[in-house]
C-alpha positions as a Markdown table, in Angstrom:
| # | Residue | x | y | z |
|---|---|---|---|---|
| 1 | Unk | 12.8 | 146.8 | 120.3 |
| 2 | Unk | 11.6 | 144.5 | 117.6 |
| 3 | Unk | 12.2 | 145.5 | 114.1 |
| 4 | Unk | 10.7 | 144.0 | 110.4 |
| 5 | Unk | 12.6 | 144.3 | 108.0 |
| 6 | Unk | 11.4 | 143.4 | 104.2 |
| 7 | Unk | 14.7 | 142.7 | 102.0 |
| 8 | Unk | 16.2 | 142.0 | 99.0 |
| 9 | Unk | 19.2 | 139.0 | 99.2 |
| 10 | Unk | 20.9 | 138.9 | 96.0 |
| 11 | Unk | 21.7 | 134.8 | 97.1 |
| 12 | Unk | 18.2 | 134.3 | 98.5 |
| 13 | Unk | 15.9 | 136.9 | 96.8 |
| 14 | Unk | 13.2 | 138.8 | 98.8 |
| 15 | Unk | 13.7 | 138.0 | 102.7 |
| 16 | Unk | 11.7 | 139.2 | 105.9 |
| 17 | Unk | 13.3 | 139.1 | 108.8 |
| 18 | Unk | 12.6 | 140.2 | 112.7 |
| 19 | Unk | 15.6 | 141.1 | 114.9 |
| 20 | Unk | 15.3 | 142.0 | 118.4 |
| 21 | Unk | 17.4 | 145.1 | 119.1 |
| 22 | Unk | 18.5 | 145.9 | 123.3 |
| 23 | Unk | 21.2 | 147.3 | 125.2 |
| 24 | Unk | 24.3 | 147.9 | 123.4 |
| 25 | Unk | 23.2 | 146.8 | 120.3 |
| 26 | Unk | 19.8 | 149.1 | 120.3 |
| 27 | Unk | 22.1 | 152.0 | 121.7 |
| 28 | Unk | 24.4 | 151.9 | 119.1 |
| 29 | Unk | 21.5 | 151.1 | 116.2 |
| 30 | Unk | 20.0 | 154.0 | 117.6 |
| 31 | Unk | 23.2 | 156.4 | 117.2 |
| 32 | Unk | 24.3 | 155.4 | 113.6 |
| 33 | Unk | 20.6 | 156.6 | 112.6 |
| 34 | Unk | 20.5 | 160.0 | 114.7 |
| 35 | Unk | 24.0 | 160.5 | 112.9 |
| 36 | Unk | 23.2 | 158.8 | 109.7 |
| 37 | Unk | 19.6 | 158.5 | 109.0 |
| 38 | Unk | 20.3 | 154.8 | 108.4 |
| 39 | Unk | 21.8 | 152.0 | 110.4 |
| 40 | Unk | 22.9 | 148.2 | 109.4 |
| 41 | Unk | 21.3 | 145.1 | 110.5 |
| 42 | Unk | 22.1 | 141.6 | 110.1 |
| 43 | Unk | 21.3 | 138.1 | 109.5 |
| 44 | Unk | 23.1 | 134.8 | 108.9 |
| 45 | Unk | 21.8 | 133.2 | 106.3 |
| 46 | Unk | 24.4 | 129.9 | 106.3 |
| 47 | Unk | 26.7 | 130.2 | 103.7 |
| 48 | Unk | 26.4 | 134.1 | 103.6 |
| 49 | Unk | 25.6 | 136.6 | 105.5 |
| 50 | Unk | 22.8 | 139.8 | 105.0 |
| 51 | Unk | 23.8 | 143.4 | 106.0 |
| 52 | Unk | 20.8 | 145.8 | 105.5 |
| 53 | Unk | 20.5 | 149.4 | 106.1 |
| 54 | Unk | 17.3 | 150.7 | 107.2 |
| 55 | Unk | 15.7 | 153.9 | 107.5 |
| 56 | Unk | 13.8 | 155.2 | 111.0 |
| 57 | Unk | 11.0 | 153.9 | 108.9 |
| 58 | Unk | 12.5 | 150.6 | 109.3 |
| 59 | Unk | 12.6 | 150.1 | 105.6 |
| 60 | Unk | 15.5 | 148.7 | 103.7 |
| 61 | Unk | 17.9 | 151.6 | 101.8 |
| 62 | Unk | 20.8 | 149.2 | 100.8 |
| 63 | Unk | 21.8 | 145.3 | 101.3 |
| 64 | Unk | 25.3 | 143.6 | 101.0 |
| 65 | Unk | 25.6 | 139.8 | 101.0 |
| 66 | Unk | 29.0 | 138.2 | 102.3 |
| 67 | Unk | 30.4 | 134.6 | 102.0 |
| 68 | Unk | 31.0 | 132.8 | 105.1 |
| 69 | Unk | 33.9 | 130.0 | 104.0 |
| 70 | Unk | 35.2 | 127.2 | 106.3 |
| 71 | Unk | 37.5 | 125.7 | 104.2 |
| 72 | Unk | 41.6 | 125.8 | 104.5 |
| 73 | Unk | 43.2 | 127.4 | 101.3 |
| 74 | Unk | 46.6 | 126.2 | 100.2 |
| 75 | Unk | 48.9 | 128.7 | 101.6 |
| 76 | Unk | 50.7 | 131.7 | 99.6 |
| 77 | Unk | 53.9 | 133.2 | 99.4 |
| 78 | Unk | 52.8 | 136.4 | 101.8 |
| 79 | Unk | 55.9 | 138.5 | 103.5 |
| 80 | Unk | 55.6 | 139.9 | 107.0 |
| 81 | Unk | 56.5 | 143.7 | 107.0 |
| 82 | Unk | 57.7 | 144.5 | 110.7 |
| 83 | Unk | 56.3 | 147.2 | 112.3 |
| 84 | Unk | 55.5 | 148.5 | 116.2 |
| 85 | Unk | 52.0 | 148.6 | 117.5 |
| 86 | Unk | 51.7 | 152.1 | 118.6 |
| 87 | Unk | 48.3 | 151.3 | 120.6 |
| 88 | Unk | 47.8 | 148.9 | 123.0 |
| 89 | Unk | 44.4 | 147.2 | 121.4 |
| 90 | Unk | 42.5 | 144.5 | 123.0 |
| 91 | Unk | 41.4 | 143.1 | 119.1 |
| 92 | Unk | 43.2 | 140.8 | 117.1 |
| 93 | Unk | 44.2 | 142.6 | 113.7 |
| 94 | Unk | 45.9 | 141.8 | 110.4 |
| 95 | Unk | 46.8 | 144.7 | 108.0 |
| 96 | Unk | 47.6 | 143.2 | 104.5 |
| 97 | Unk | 48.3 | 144.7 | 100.9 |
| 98 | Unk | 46.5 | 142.4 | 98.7 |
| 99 | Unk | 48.6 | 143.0 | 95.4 |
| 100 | Unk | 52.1 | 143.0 | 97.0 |
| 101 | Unk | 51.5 | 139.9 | 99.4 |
| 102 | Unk | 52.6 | 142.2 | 102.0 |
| 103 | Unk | 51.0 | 141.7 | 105.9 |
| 104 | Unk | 52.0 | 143.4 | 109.3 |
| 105 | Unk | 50.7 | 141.1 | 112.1 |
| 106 | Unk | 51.9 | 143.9 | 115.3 |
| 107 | Unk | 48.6 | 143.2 | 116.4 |
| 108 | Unk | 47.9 | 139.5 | 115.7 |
| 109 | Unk | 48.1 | 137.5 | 118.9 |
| 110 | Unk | 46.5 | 134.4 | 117.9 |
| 111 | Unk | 47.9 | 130.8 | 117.9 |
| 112 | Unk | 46.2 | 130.5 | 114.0 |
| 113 | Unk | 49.4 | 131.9 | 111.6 |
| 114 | Unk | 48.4 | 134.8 | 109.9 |
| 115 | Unk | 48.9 | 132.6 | 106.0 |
| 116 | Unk | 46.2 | 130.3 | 107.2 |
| 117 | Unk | 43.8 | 133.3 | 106.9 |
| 118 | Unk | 45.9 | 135.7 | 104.1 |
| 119 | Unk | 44.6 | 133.1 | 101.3 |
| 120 | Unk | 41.0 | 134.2 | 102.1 |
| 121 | Unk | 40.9 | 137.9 | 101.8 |
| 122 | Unk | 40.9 | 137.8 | 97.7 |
| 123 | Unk | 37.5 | 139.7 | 98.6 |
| 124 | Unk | 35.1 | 140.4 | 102.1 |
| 125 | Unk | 34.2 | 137.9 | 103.6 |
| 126 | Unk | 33.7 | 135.8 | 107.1 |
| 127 | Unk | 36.0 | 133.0 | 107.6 |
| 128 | Unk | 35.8 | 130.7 | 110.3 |
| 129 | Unk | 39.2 | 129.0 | 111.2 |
| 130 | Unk | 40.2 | 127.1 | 114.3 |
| 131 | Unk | 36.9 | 127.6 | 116.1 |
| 132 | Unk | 37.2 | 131.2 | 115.9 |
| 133 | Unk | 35.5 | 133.6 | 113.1 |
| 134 | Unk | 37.7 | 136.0 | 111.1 |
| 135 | Unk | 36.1 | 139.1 | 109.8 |
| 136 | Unk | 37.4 | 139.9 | 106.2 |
| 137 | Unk | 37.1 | 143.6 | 105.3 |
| 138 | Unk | 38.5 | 144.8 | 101.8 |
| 139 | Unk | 39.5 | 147.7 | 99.9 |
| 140 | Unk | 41.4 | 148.3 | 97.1 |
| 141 | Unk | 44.8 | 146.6 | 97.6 |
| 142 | Unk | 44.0 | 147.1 | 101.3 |
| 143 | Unk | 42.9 | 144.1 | 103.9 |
| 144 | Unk | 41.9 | 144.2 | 107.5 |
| 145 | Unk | 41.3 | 140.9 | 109.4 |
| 146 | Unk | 39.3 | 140.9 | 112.7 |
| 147 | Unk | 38.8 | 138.0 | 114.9 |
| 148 | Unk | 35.3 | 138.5 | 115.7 |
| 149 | Unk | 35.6 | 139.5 | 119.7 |
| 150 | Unk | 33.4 | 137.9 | 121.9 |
| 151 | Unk | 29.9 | 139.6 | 121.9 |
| 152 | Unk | 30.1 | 141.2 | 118.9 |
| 153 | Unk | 26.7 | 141.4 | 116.9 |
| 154 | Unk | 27.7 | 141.5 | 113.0 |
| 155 | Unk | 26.1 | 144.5 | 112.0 |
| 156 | Unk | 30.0 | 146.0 | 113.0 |
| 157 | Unk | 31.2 | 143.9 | 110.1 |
| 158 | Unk | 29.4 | 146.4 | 107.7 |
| 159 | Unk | 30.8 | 149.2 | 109.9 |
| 160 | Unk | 34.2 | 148.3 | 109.9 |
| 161 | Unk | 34.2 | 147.5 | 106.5 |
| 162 | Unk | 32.7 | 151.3 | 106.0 |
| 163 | Unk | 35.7 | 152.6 | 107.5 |
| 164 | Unk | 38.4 | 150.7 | 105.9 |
| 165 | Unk | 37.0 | 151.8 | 102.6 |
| 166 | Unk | 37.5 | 156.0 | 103.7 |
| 167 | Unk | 40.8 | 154.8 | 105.2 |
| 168 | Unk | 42.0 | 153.7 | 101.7 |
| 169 | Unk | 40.6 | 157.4 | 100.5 |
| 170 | Unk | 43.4 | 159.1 | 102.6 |
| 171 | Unk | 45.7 | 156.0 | 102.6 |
| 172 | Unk | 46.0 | 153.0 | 99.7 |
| 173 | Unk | 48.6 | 151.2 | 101.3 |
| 174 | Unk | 48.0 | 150.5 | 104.8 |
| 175 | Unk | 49.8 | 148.3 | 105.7 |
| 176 | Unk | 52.8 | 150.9 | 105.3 |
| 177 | Unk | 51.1 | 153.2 | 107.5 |
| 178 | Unk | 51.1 | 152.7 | 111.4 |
| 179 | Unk | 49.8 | 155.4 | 112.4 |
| 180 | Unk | 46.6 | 154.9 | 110.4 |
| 181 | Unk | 46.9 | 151.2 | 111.5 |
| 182 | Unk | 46.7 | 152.5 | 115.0 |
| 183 | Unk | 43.7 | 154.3 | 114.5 |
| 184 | Unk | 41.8 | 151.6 | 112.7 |
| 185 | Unk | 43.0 | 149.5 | 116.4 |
| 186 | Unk | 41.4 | 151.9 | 118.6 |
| 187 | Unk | 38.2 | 152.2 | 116.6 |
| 188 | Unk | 38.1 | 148.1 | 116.3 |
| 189 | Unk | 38.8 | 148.1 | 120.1 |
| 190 | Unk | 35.5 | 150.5 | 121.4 |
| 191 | Unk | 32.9 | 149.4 | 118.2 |
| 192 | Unk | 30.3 | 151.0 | 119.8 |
| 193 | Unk | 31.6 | 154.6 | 119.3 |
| 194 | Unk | 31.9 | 153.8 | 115.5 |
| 195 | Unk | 29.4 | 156.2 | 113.4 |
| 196 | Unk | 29.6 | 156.5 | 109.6 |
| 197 | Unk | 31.3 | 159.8 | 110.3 |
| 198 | Unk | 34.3 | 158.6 | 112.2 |
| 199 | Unk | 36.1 | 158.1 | 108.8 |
| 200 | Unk | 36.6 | 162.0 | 108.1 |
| 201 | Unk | 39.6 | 162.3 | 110.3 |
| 202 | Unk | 41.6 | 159.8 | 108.1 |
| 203 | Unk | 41.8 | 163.2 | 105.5 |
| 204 | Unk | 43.6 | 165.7 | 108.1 |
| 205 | Unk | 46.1 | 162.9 | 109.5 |
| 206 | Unk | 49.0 | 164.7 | 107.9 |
| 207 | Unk | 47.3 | 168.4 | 108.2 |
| 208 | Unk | 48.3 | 170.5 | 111.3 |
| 209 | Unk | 45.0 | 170.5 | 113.5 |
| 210 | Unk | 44.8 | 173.2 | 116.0 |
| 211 | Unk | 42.2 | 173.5 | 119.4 |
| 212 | Unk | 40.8 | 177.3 | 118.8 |
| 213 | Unk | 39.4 | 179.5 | 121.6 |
| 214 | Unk | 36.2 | 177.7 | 121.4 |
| 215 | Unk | 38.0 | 174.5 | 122.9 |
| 216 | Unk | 38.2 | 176.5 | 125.9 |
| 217 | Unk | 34.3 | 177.1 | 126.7 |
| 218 | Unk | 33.4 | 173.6 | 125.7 |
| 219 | Unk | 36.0 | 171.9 | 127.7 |
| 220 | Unk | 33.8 | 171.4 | 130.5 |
| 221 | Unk | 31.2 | 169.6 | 128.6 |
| 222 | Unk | 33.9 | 167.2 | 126.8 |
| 223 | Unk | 34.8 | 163.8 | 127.8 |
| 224 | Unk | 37.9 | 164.5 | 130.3 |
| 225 | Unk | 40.4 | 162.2 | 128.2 |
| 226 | Unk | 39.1 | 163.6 | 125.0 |
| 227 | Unk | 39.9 | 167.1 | 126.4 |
| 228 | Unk | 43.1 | 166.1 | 127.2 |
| 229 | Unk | 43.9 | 165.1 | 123.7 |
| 230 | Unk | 42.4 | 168.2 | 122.4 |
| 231 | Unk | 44.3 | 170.3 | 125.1 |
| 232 | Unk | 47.7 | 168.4 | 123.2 |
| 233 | Unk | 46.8 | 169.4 | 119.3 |
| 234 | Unk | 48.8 | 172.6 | 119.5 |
| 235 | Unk | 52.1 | 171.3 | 120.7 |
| 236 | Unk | 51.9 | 169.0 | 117.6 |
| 237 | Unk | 53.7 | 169.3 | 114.1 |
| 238 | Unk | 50.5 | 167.1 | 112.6 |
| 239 | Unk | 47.0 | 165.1 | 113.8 |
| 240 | Unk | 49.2 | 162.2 | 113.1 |
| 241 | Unk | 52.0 | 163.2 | 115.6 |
| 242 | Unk | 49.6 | 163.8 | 118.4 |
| 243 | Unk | 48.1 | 160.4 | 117.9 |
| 244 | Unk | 51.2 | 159.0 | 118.5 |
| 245 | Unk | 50.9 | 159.3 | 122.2 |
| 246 | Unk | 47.3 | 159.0 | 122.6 |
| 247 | Unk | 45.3 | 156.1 | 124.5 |
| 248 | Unk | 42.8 | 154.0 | 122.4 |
| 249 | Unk | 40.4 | 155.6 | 123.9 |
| 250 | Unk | 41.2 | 158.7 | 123.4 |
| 251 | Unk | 41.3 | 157.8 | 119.8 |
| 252 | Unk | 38.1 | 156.4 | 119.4 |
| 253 | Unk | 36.9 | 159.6 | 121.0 |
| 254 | Unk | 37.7 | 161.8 | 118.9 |
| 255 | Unk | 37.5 | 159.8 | 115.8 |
| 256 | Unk | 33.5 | 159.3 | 116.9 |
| 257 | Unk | 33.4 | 163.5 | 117.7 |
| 258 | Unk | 35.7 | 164.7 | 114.8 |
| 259 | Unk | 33.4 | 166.0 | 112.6 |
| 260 | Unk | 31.0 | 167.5 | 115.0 |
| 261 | Unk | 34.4 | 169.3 | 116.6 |
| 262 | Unk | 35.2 | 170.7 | 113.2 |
| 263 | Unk | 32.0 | 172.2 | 112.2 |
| 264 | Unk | 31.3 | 173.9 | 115.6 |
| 265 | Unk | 34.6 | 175.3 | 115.0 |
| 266 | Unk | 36.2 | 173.8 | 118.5 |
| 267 | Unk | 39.0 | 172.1 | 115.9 |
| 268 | Unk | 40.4 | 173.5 | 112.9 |
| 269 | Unk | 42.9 | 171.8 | 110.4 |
| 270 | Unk | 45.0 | 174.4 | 108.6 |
């Protein structure tokens, strides 16, 4: 699908742009607007990059701009707060409390040291370090840095950066929090299933959330590890508790579902 899009780039001024949307890309473009009514689109513009929303019109709603640095900063005085990954995730993360100079690398793999990136995320932005490209996401005194996982289109940047802004809603300091960590893991980890609603389960993490009678007659048309999940909610003290010993997956499925499971009354938090 081939989509023109007239902007407005507060760097560059009006812009028109063509983008060629297929397979993953178009399947997920297409979900955020059945769920949404608008979806994000991007476009590198050198130093900076272009997120727009558009309507099924195709017309532009909302644009963000976002520095893209490639410069070293002098390094800070950052402390590492040590914590367990509770999710085995495939991405690259760094949670960070901007104010405190406080970071929890449990999911950081990389050879680049987390305080050659830290010095960068005074706001959002892309950063590209060591060959690889850093995704900069801020909120609040919250951080989340992504390295940019192969195949990745950057219209997930704006996504991502959606979420982390409802995470710090439920939770200002993340990087005190593994639980919602884990959750941010599993969502980075299975992009695709993001949708602008996925953030409203970061409110009921510390709310009892039960499966009611009506789990039962829509178990058959559930995804089979999401109805496993769902079948574990009552032997929980909280949301938070069951996610402990859920899969990534299963995560990012019912993250993607939660609202749609709440309103037709198959979940209930009480």
């Amino acid at each position: 699908m081939k989509l023109k899009v007239k902007a407005s780039c507060n760097v560059c001024g009006d812009v028109y742009h063509e983008v060629d949307l297929e397979g993953e890309r178009l399947s997920w473009f297409n979900d955020q607007l059945k769920k949404s009514g608008v979806a994000p689109v991007s476009w590198d513009h050198g130093d900076h990059i272009l997120v727009v929303y558009v309507d099924k019109r195709g017309s532009a709603r909302a644009s963000y701009t976002y520095p893209v640095v490639k410069t070293r900063l002098t390094k800070q005085n950052w402390r590492r707060v040590k914590a367990k990954a509770l999710v085995d995730s495939n991405v690259n993360m760094l949670f960070a409390n901007w104010n405190n100079k406080l970071y929890c690398d449990s999911y950081w793999r990389l050879a680049t040291e987390p305080e050659e990136v830290l010095p960068h995320a005074d706001t959002a932005r892309i950063a590209s370090l060591d060959g690889r490209e850093f995704w900069i996401l801020s909120s609040g005194a919250n951080r989340m840095i992504i390295a940019r996982m192969l195949g990745w289109h950057r219209d997930f940047f704006q996504a991502m950066q959606e979420l982390l802004t409802q995470a710090t809603l439920a939770e200002p300091d993340i990087v005190g929090n593994p639980v919602v960590q884990a959750v941010l893991a599993s969502i980075a980890s299975t992009p695709f299933f993001y949708t602008s609603n996925s953030a409203s389960v970061f409110s009921d993490l510390n709310k009892r959330v039960k499966a009611t009678r009506a789990a039962l007659l829509a178990k058959h048309s559930l995804n089979g590890e999401l109805a496993l999940l769902i079948d574990s909610l009552n032997s929980h003290g909280t949301l938070k508790d069951a996610l402990l010993s859920a899969t990534p997956r299963q995560i990012s499925l019912l993250v993607k579902y939660y609202r749609t499971l709440k309103n037709t009354g198959v979940l209930k938090a009480v």
